[in-house]
C-alpha positions, 0 to 999 in steps of 0.5 A: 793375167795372173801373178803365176802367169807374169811369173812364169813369163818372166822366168821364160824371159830370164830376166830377174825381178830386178831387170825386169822392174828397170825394164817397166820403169817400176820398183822390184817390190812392186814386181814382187807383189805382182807375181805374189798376187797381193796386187793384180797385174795392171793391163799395161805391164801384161802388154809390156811383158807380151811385148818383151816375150815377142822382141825375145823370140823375134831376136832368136830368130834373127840370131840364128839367122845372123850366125849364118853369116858366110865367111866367104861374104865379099867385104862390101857384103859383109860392110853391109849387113854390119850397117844394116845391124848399126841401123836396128840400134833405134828403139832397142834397150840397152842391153838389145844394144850392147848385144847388137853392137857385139855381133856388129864388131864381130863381123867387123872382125871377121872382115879384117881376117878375111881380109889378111889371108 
């Protein structure tokens, strides 16, 4: 993979140089050198970055599907699906985490206003 290529990747990821370089456990320097081409793109940070662009996709498709949730869900179905969204927690970045953790008192929400009509 060349540089451009990485670049373009991350740039399709919306992760900065910065975050991306947290996420790979390396230097925004080195990111930097990378894209710029003054060092080639090592074989494992190409499968990290095919990785991360496949857990992005993969998580778009599962939002759209959990926008879909309908609000005239029973309150045990919608306690389900908020623990079936704690249980993915393992194995997510941080951020993965916040993210889910939201949609997850988001729904919790929803069950209580349901729940007051």
């Amino acid at each position: 993979m060349t540089g451009k290529e990485f670049r373009k990747l991350r740039t399709q990821l919306k992760m900065t140089r910065r975050q991306l370089a947290i996420e790979l456990d390396r230097t925004e320097a080195t990111v930097c050198n990378w894209e710029g081409g003054r060092t080639p793109v090592p074989k494992m940070a190409e499968m990290c970055m095919q990785v991360l662009v496949k857990k992005t996709r993969e998580k778009k498709m599962s939002k759209k599907k959990k926008q879909s949730i309908p609000v005239g869900k029973s309150r045990s179905e919608l306690l389900d699906i908020a623990k079936q969204l704690e249980d993915q927690l393992d194995g997510l970045t941080p951020f993965e985490c916040r993210q889910v953790m939201e949609l997850v008192l988001n729904a919790k929400e929803v069950i209580r206003a349901k729940h007051r009509q």
